[in-house]
Every structure is written in structure tokens, then in C-alpha cells.
C-alpha positions in Angstrom: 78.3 68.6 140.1 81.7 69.5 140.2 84.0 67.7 142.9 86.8 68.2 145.0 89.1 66.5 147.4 90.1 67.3 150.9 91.6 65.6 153.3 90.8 62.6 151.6 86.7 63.2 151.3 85.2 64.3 148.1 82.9 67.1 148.0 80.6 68.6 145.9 80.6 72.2 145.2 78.9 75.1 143.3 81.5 77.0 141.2 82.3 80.3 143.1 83.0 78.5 146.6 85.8 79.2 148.6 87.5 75.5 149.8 88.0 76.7 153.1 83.6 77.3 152.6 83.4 73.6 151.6 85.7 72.4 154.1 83.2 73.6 156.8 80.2 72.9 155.2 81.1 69.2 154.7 82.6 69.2 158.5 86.6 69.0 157.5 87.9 70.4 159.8 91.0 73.4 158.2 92.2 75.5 161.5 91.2 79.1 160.7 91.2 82.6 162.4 90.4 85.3 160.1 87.9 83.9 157.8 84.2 84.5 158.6 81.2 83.3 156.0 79.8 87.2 156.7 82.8 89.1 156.0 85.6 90.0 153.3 88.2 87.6 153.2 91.6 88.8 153.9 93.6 86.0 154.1 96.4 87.1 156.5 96.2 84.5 159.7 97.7 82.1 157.3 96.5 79.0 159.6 94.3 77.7 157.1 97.0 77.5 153.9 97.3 73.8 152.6 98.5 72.1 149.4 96.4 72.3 146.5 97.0 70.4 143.6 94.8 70.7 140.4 94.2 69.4 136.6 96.6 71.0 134.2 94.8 71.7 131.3 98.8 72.1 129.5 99.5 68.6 130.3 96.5 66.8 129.5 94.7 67.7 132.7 97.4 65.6 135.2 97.3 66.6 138.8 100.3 69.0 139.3 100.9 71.1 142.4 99.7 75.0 142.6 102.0 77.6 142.2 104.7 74.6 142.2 104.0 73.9 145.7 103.4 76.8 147.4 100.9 76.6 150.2 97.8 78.5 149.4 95.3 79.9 151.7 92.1 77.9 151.6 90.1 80.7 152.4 90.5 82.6 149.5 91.3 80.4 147.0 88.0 79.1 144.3 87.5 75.4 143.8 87.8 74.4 140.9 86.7 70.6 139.5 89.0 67.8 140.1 91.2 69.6 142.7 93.0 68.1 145.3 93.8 69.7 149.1 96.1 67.9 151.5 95.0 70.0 154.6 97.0 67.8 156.8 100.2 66.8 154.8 103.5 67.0 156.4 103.8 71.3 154.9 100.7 72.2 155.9 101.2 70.5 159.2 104.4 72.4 159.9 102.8 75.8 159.0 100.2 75.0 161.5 102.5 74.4 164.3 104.6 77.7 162.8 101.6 79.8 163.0 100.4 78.4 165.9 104.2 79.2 167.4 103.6 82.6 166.2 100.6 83.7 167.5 101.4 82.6 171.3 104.6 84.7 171.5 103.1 87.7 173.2 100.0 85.8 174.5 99.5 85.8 178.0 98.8 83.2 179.8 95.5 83.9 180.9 93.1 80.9 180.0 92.5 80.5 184.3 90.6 84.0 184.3 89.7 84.5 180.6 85.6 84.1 180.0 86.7 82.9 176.8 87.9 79.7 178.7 86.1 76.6 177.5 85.0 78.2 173.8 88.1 79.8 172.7 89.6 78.5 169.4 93.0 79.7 170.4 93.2 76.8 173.3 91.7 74.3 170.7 94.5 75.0 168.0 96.7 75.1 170.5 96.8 71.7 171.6 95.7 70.0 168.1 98.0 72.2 166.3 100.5 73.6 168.3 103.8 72.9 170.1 103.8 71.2 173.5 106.4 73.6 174.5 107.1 77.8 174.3 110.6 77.8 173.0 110.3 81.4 173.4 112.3 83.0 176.0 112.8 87.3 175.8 110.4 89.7 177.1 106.5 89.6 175.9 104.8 92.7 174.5 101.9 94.0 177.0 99.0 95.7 175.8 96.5 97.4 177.7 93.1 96.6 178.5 90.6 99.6 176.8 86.7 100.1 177.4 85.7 100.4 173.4 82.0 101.1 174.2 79.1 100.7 176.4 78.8 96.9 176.1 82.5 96.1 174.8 86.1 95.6 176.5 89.7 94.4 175.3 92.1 92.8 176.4 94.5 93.9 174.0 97.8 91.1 174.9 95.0 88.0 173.7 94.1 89.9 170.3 96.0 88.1 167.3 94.6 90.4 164.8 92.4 88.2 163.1 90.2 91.8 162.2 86.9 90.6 162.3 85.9 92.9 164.4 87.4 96.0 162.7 85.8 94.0 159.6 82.3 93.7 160.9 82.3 97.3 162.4 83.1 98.7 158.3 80.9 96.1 156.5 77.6 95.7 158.4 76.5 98.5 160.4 78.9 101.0 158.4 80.4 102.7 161.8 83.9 101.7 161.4 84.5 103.0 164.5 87.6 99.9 165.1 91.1 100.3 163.5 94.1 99.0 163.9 96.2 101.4 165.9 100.1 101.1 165.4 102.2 98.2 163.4 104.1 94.8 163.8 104.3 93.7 167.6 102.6 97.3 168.5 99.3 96.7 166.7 96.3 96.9 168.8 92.4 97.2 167.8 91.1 100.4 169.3 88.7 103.7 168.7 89.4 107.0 168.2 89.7 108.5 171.0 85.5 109.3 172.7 84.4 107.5 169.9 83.3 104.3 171.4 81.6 101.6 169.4 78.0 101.8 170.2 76.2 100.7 167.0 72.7 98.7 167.1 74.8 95.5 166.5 77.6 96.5 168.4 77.9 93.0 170.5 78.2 90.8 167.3 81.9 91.5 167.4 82.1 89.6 170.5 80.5 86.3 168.8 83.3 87.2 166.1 86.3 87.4 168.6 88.1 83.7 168.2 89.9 84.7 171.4 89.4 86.2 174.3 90.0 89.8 173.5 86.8 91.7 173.2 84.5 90.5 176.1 80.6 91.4 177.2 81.0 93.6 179.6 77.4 92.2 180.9 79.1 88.7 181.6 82.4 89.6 181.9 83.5 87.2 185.4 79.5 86.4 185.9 80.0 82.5 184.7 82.2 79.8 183.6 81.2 79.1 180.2 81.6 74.9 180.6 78.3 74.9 183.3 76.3 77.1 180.8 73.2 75.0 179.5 72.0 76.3 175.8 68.8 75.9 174.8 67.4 77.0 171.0 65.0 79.8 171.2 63.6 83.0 169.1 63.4 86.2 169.5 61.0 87.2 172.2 61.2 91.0 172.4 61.1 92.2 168.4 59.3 90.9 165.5 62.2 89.9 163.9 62.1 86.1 165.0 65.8 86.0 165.4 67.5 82.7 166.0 68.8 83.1 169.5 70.4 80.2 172.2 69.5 81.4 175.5 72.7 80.2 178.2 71.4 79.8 181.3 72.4 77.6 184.8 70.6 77.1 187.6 67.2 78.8 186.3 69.0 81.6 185.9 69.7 83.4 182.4 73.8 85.1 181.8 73.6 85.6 178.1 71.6 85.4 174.9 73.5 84.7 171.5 72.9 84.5 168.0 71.8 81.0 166.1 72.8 81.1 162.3 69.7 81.4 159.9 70.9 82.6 157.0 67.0 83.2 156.1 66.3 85.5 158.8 68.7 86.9 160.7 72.3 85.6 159.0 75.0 85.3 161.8 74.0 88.3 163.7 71.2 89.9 166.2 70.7 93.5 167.6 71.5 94.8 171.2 68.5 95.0 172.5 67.6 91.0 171.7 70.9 90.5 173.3 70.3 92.6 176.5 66.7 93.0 176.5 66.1 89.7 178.3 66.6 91.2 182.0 63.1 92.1 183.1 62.9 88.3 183.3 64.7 88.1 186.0 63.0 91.8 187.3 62.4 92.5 191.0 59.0 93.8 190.3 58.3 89.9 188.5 54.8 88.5 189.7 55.7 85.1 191.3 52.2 84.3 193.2 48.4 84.8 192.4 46.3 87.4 194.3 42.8 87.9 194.4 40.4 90.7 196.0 40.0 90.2 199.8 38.2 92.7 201.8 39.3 95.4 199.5 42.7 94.9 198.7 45.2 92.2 197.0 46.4 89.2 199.1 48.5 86.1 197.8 45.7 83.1 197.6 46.5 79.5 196.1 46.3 78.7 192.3 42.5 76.7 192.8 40.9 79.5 194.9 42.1 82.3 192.8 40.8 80.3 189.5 37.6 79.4 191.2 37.2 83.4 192.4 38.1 84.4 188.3 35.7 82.0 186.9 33.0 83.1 188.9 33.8 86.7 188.8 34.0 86.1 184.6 30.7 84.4 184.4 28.7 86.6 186.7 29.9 90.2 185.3 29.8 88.7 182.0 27.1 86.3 180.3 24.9 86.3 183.4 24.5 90.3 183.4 23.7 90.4 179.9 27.3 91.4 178.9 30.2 90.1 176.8 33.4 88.5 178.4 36.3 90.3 176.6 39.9 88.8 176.1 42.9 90.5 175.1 46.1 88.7 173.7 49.2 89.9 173.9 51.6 90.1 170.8 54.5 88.7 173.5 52.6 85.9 174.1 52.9 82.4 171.8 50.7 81.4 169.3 49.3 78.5 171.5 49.0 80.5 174.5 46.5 82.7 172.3 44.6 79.4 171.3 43.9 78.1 174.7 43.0 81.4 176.4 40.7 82.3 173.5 39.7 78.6 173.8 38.7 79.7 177.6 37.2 82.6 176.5 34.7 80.8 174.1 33.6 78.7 176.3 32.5 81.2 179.1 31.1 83.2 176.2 30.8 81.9 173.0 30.6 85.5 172.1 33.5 86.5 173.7 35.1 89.7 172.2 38.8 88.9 171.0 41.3 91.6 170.5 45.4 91.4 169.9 47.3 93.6 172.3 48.9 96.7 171.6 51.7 96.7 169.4 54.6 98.8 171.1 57.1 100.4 168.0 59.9 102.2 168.2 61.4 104.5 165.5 61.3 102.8 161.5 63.0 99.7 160.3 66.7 99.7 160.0 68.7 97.4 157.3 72.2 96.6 156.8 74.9 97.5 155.4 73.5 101.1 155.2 71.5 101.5 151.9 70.7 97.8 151.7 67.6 97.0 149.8 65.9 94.8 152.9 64.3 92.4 150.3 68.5 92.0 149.3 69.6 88.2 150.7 72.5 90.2 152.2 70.2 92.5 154.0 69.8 92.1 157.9 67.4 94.1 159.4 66.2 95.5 162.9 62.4 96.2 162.8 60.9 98.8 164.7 57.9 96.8 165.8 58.3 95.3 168.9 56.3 92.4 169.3 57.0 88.8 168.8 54.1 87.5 167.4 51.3 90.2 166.7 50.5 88.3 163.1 50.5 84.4 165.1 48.3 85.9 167.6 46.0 87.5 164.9 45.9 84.1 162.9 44.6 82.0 166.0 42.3 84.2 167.2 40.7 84.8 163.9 40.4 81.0 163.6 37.6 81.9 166.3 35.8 84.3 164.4 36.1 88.7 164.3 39.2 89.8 165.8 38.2 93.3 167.2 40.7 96.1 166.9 42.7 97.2 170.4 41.2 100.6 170.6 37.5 99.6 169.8 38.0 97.0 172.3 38.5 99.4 174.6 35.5 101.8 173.8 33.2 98.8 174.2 34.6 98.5 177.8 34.2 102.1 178.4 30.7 102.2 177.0 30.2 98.8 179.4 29.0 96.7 176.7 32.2 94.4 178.2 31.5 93.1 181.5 34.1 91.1 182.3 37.9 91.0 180.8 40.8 88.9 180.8 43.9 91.3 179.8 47.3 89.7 179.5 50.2 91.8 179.2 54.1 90.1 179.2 55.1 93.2 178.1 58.9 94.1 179.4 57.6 97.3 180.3 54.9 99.4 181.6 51.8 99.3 178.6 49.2 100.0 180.4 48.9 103.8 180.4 46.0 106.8 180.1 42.9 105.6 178.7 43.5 102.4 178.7 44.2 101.9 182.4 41.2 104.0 183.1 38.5 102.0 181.0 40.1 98.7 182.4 39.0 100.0 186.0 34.9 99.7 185.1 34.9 96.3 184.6 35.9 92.5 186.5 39.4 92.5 185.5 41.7 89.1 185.2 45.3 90.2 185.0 47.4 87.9 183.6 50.8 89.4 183.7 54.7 89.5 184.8 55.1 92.3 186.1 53.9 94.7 188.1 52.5 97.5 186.6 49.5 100.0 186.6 46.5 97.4 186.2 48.1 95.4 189.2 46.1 97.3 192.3 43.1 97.5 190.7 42.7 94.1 189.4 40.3 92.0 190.7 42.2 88.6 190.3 45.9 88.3 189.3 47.7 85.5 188.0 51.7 85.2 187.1 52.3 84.5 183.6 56.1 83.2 182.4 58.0 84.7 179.8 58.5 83.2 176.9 62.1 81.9 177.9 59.9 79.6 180.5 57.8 78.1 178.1 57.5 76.2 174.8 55.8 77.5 172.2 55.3 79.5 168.6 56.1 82.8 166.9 55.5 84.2 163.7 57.4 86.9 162.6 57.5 89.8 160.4 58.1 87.7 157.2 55.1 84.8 158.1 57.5 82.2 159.4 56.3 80.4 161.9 58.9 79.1 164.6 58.8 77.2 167.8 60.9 77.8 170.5 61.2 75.3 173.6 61.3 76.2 177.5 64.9 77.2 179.0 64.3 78.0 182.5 62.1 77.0 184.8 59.1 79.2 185.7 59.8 81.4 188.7 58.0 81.3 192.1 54.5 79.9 191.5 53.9 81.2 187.8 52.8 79.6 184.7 52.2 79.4 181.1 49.5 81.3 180.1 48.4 77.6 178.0 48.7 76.2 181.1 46.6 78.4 182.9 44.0 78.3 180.4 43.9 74.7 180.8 43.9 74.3 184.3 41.0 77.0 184.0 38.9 75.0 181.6 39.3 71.7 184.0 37.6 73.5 186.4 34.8 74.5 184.5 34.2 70.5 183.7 34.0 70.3 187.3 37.6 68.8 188.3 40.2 69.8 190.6 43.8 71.0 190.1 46.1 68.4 191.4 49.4 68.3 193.2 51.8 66.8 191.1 53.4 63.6 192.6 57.2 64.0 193.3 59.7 62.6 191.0 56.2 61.2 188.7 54.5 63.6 186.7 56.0 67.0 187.8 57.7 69.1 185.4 61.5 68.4 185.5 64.0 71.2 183.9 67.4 70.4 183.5 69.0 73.1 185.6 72.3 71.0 187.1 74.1 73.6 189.5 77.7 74.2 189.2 79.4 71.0 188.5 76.9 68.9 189.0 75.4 68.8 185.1 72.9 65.6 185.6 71.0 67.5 189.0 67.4 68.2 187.7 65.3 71.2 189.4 61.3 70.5 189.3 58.1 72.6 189.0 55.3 71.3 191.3 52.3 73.6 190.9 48.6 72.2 191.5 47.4 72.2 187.5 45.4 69.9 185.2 47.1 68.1 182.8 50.4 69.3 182.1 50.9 72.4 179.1 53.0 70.4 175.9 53.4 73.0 172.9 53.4 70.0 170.6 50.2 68.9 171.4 48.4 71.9 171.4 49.7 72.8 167.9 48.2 69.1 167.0 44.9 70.4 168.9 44.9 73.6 166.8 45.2 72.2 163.4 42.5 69.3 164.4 40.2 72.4 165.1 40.5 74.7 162.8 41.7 73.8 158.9 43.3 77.4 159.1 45.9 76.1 161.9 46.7 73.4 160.0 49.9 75.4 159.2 51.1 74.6 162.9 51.6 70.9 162.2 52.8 71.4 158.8 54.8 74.8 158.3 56.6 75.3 161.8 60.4 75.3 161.9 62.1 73.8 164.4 65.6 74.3 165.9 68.5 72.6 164.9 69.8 69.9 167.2 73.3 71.2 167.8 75.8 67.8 167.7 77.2 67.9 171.2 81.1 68.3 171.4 83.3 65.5 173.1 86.4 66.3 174.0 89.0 64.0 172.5 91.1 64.0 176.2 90.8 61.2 178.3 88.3 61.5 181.6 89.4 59.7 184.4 86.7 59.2 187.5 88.4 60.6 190.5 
């Protein structure tokens, strides 16, 4: 393959690269604003221009400087075999510091308040590239601070027109609702006037921002950025199976941002997997199990309310001549969906399986506007949305006949079902009209979290965890198959659906749940408050033995050769390569 040189390392390259795209890719670091891999190139921060030498093919291919010295801007300039690019030589040092100079003029000082603190590439640059000292003394320009949508604000003094935004808001959704208003010092990114930006993928441009100029107004001041834990995670609300890191502290979640899968969903994801996490922290959350007493719901302990269900199950079900009936969830994982119809099978070995309903919304949307979806380029919102309707569908077929929702249903109305566990982890209300109604005949397990119109009427209740509480699998629209591992702890007293299926099934082998021992064999999240990053917070709920996602997955493909696929085809996230700060630490 063809090589080039930079900084001293040779890399390999497919003809058609940019260098500044080799650079990163082979982790040399080039100081750049402007250029993103998803965008047009414009070359006009002019951080990123170096020394390139390459082979004259007029003088027997000898190594002679480009445009006969002239710094060029990595970004948008091809590789070509043989080249050489001195990134840090004495000229493309002092442009650095120039630009650097340059671009901190009219910046305010504002890194103290600035959510961008801790992540902004405008401090890094600073002190690796820049002056130690402002030798700029006359009046700064002030710019104003504008609301540009419902999820978007600016503060227009940080903005060094790097035009990634106004880049991304022309090139991928096709709104172009940013400009750049007004020129030299006076330039400012803003609307026309009532025409905020409030696109499907309108938040992306606050990933973009290298600065902190266009902030989430949905963290703006909620968090320092530098006690935020990221964990790896998918999608949990679409079937997209977007690559997401959920940033959380102290079991509570602040934001959700994209992961880079160029396979699924590139560099970007929608609004509503950015915002659509809240009902996980929802008032109406179900934190404690209830069962029927005396006609009404109280709050009973997790091995009286399982005793009470698996009773209540067995009796209404096999043992009046009737089916036990389970529905999955399409929210729920794909080893959630094993376990419970493991349950299932066991009570009744001809338990009736059905998936969930599928909630969708509208038709599926690509980008850029007019994009073929099966186009590489193409990134697309999907109007179904359910995590993992297909995963579900694979496990419980593994089991035998998957019945459809709405058949289900009639079998219950006709009371051919005796006895039903229903799980919901829907973000919403689902169960409405018919459904509701039928599910009022029979002995009703709710697993669920949250409230909703099944709740009152339920004979036992049991709180489930989202899926940003748990580990587990998805399979998305495509057929990929992706795990996902646990970010928060659970709240109150709930649990993984896997875990309560197991903690179920102990009982019915005649064991008891047990208290875990503190500090032995509890379940520890790392959930350090504040500033102190190695404090641990611990779950220590009466269960069996403890709910691992890697060894259920092992457990499915032992059982069934069709789940095989869950030990062999599962992609797993990418350990990011923790940062160190290259500043001395001294223990106060």
C-alpha cells in the first residue's frame, strides 16, 4: 500500500485520503477546528496547515517542498505515496501559536462557567499550542447570547467560526436554518429571525461545537463535565440501535451522546434518543413490589410477592385446565426475553408466548433528504419504536410458536389464558382499550416501570429497570445484534426482568432469596459522588444468584443451536482509551 510520513510515523493509506484523515486515524495528533470526517471540508481555521514535502517526478522523484514551502492545510490536501509532513517543525509550530493568538482575541474568559469546561478543544490547544500570555491589549468584541431553537443556545463571544454547525444544518438534515450573520470581527452564527433550528437532529451540532458556543439547553449549568461517568450503551427507545454513551453521576442520568459507528448510525443520533431518556428518572417510576391484599395494592417484600405470583400463576393456569400466557416487550433485552420465557416454560410447558406491541410513529426518515437509505452515506430515523422487537422474536421462537399480540389477546378474552405475565417498559402509557380490558379477566403479573392503566388492577406487581440499569442485548432494524452494559444503578427496590425471572425459578426448586452480604457479593455500581470518583454505591436486594448478561447469552446458545448467534455474532462496545492529563497532580 501506498505510505506516508508524519511527524515521523509512517502510515498506510488508500489513495483518496485526506492527511489530516490519516493523521487521526493513525492517532497523530494535527490541532484542528473546522475539519469533521462528516462534513465538507473548508479549510479556513488554518490550525491544521504543516509542511508537506513530496517526490518530484521532474527531478527524479527527490523530496522537494510543496508549493516551495508554503504551509498547506492537511485537511484538504490528498496523500499521495512517498510524502512527507512535518506537523511539528519550527513553521508549522509558529502558525499554531499565530492561530491560536488569533482566535483568543475576542474570547472571553469564561472557562470557570462554560459547560464546555473539561471537553473543550479550545482550552487543550491553548495550552499545547498557544502563548502563555495575551499580548493583546484594546477593547474585545461582545456578542450576544441567542436562543437558536428549542434545544439549542449560543454564546456568540466563544464561537470561532469553525462552521460546523451551519455545515451540518445544510448537509444532513437539509434545513440550513444557521448562517453566518455579518463579516470580519462582526460575524456571528444565527437564524433568521422565528426560524429556529428544530430539525430531528437538531442537537448533533452541539457534539460538533469545539467550543463552547452552542450549548444543550437540557444541561446547560446541570453538571461539571469532569465528574460525569460514561458508560457504552445502545439505543433503548427506537429500533435504530444507535451507538449512544449514557453520562451519568451519582445514579443519576444528565445527558446521552452519540458513539461513532460508521455502520449504523455514523457520528450522529436523533432528538428523541437524545432526550427521550427522562421517564427513567419519571415520578410515576415503580420502585417497590405490590401484591393484592384485602382488595387493594400494598408494598410487600420481593419473596412474598414471588411466592403470591407463583402460586397465583400455577393455580389460574395449569391447575384450572388453562394456559399460562407471557408477553415480551420489544423494550426489553434479548436475555430478559429468554429467562422470562424460560419461567414461563416451566410453569407451563405450553405456555403461550407473544412479542409486545410495537408502538410506530410516522414512516422512516433518511438523510440528506432524498438519500437512498441502503446509500453508506445515508443515516436514518425509523419510525418503529422498539429496541428489540426482532431479538425478542428470535428468543422466544427458540421456544417454539410465537403467537401474534392481538391473537394473544383474543385467547385471553375468550379465557382460554388463565394466568398472564405482561411486561411493559414502555416510556409511555401502552396499555389502552381492548387491551386493558381483556387483561382484567385473568391473574395478571405486571412487570413494569411505570405506572400506568394495568397498575390498579393487577394482581401482583413487580418493578422492572430500564434498560440503562441493566446489561444486556438488542437487535436492531438491520439484524445486528449488540450488547449494552448497566449505567446506573436500579432505583428503589427494582430489578432486571433476567433477574427476576431467576430469582422466580429458584423458588420453584424450592430455595429462598437471599440477602446479599455487604461489601461480598452485592452488586456494586461505580457511582463516585462529586469529587470523590473511587466511592462505589451498592444494590442489596434479596435475589438468587446474581443476573450476568454474559452468561446468560452463554446459557442461550448452550440451549438452543439457534442462539448460538449470541456467543458468536454480538458486538460489543469499544473500550474508549482513558485520557491522562499530561499536568502534574500533586496530593494536597
Amino acid at each position: 500500500m501506498p505510505t506516508i510520513i508524519i511527524n515521523g510515523k509512517s502510515c498506510e493509506f488508500t489513495p483518496g485520503e485526506k492527511i489530516l484523515e490519516i493523521a487521526n486515524r493513525e492517532a497523530v495528533e494535527i490541532p484542528q477546528y473546522c475539519y469533521h470526517e462528516g462534513l465538507s471540508i473548508p479549510a479556513q481555521c488554518r490550525i491544521c496547515l504543516a509542511e508537506i514535502w513530496a517526490p518530484n517526478p521532474r527531478n527524479d522523484n527527490k523530496l522537494e517542498p510543496m508549493m516551495g514551502g508554503k504551509l498547506l492545510p492537511t485537511c484538504s490536501t490528498d496523500a499521495s505515496d512517498g510524502m512527507v509532513i512535518h506537523a511539528d517543525s519550527p513553521k508549522s509550530v509558529a502558525n499554531q501559536k499565530a492561530v491560536m493568538e488569533y482566535l483568543l482575541i475576542n474570547h472571553p474568559l469564561d472557562c470557570p462557567v462554560c459547560d464546555q469546561a473539561g471537553e473543550c478543544t479550545l482550552q487543550d490547544f491553548s495550552y499545547k499550542y498557544g502563548r502563555s500570555a495575551s499580548r493583546f491589549e484594546e477593547q474585545k468584541v461582545k456578542q450576544p447570547k441567542k436562543n437558536l431553537g428549542p434545544n439549542v443556545y449560543i454564546y456568540s463571544d466563544r464561537c470561532i467560526m469553525c462552521t460546523r454547525c451551519v455545515r451540518f444544518a445544510r448537509e444532513v438534515p437539509g434545513t440550513g436554518e444557521l448562517m453566518i450573520d455579518g463579516r470580519g470581527n462582526q460575524s456571528q452564527i444565527d437564524v433568521f429571525p422565528g426560524e429556529g433550528i428544530d430539525n430531528e437532529l437538531s442537537g448533533n451540532v452541539i457534539d460538533l461545537c469545539p467550543v463552547g458556543a452552542l450549548l444543550d439547553k437540557d444541561f446547560l449549568f446541570t453538571q461539571r463535565v469532569w465528574f460525569l461517568k460514561k458508560t457504552p450503551s445502545i439505543d433503548g427507545i427506537t429500533a435504530s440501535g444507535d451507538n449512544i454513551s449514557i453520562e451519568h453521576n451519582q445514579g443519576k442520568i444528565y445527558r446521552v451522546k452519540p458513539r461513532t459507528n460508521l455502520a449504523v448510525n455514523k457520528w450522529w443520533i436523533t432528538d428523541e434518543v437524545r432526550y427521550g431518556w427522562k421517564f427513567v428518572h419519571a415520578e410515576n417510576r415503580l420502585t417497590e413490589p405490590h401484591r393484592q391484599q384485602h382488595g387493594s395494592l400494598a408494598i410487600s417484600g420481593w419473596q412474598r410477592t414471588l411466592e403470591q405470583a407463583l402460586d397465583g400463576l400455577k393455580t389460574n393456569s395449569t391447575e384450572a385446565g388453562k394456559r399460562l400466557g407471557l408477553v415480551v416487550s420489544p423494550m426489553l433485552s434479548c436475555e430478559d426475553a429468554f429467562m422470562l420465557a424460560t419461567l414461563a416454560k416451566r410453569i407451563d410447558r405450553d405456555a403461550v408466548l407473544a412479542v409486545g406491541p410495537v408502538p410506530v410513529d410516522g414512516q422512516d426518515k433518511s438523510f440528506p433528504p432524498g438519500i437512498d437509505p441502503a446509500d453508506p452515506k445515508a443515516f436514518t430515523m425509523y419510525a418503529e419504536k422498539a429496541p428489540n422487537a426482532r431479538g425478542i422474536r428470535r428468543v422466544l421462537e427458540s421456544f417454539g410458536p410465537v403467537t401474534d399480540f392481538n391473537d394473544w389477546v383474543g385467547q385471553v378474552k375468550s379465557g382460554a389464558i388463565g394466568a398472564t405475565i405482561v411486561t411493559g417498559n414502555y416510556p409511555s402509557e401502552w396499555a389502552t382499550g381492548d387491551v386493558a380490558a381483556a387483561l382484567t379477566k385473568p391473574f395478571l403479573v405486571l412487570i413494569d416501570t411505570l405506572e400506568n392503566n394495568l397498575f390498579e388492577q393487577a394482581d401482583i406487581v413487580l418493578p422492572a429497570a430500564t434498560w440503562t440499569e441493566k446489561a444486556g442485548t438488542f437487535e436492531n432494524v438491520k439484524g445486528m445484534l449488540q450488547s449494552f452494559e448497566q449505567a446506573i444503578p436500579v432505583v428503589g427496590s427494582a430489578k432486571a426482568e433476567a433477574q427476576i425471572a431467576l430469582d422466580a425459578l429458584a423458588l420453584l426448586d424450592g430455595e429462598r432469596l437471599n440477602q446479599p452480604r455487604a461489601g461480598y457479593d452485592e452488586l456494586i455500581v461505580d457511582e463516585g459522588p462529586g469529587q470523590v470518583p473511587s466511592a462505589t454505591s451498592s444494590v442489596a436486594l434479596p435475589r438468587s444468584v446474581l443476573y450476568n448478561a454474559a452468561s446468560v447469552r452463554t446459557q442461550m446458545a448452550d440451549t438452543s443451536d439457534a442462539l448460538g448467534v449470541f456467543v458468536i455474532d454480538v458486538a460489543t462496545p469499544m473500550v474508549e482509551q482513558e485520557s491522562r492529563t499530561d499536568m502534574p497532580l500533586v496530593q494536597l
